[in-house]
N, C-alpha and C positions, 0 to 999 in steps of 0.2 A: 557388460556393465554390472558391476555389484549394485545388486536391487535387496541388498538385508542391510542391516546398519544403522547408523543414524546420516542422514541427508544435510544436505545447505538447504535453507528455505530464507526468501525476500522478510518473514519473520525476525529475522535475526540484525536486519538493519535498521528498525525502527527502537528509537528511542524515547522511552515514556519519559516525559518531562513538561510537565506534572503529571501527577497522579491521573489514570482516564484519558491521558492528551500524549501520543505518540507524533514524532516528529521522523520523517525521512529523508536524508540530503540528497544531493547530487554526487557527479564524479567531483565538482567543483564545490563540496563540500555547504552549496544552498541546500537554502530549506525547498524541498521542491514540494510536499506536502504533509499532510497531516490526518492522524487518523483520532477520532475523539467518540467516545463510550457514551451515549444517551440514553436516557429512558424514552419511550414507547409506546403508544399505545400496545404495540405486538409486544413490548419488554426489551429489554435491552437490547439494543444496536449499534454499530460501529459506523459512523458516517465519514466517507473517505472524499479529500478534497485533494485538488491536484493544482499547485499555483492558483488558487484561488477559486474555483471553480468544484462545485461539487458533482461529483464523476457516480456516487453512487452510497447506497449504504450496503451493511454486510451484517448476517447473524453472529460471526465469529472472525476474533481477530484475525486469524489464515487467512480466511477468504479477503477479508480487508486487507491485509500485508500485500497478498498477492495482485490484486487490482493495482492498488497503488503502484508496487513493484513492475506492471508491465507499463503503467503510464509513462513513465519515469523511463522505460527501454527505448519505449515508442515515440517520444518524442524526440529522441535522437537519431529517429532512422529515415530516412527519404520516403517520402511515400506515405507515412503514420503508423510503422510500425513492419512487425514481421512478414512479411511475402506481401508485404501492402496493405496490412489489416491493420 
């Protein structure tokens, strides 16, 4: 496996629209969630919501992408996700 380069990252499917407010779909082109830029008492944070439910917040958009990104796997897999997680 090529580990130099530039990578695919769950980053890449999110759509700001608006400004601050990231949108992520499905295979079937829903909105399956959303990622939205707050202020803080800690300062700026990314609060990730999954079909309507808030799954968590993040200091950076990655890690937000990425949450999101496995909900959205996991919810399509028997069990809740990979080897059952």
């Amino acid at each position: 496996m090529d580990t130099e380069g530039p990578r695919w990252h769950p980053q890449l499917l999110a759509r700001e629209e608006p400004p601050a407010h990231w949108v992520m779909r499905d295979a079937r082109h829903v909105v399956a969630g959303t990622i939205e830029l707050r202020r803080t008492e800690d300062g700026p944070r990314y609060r990730v919501e999954h079909r309507g439910t808030v799954i968590g917040w993040a200091a950076t958009l990655k890690v937000a992408t990425e949450r999101l990104h496995r909900a959205i796997i996991s919810e399509a897999v028997p069990g809740g996700g990979v080897n059952g997680r």
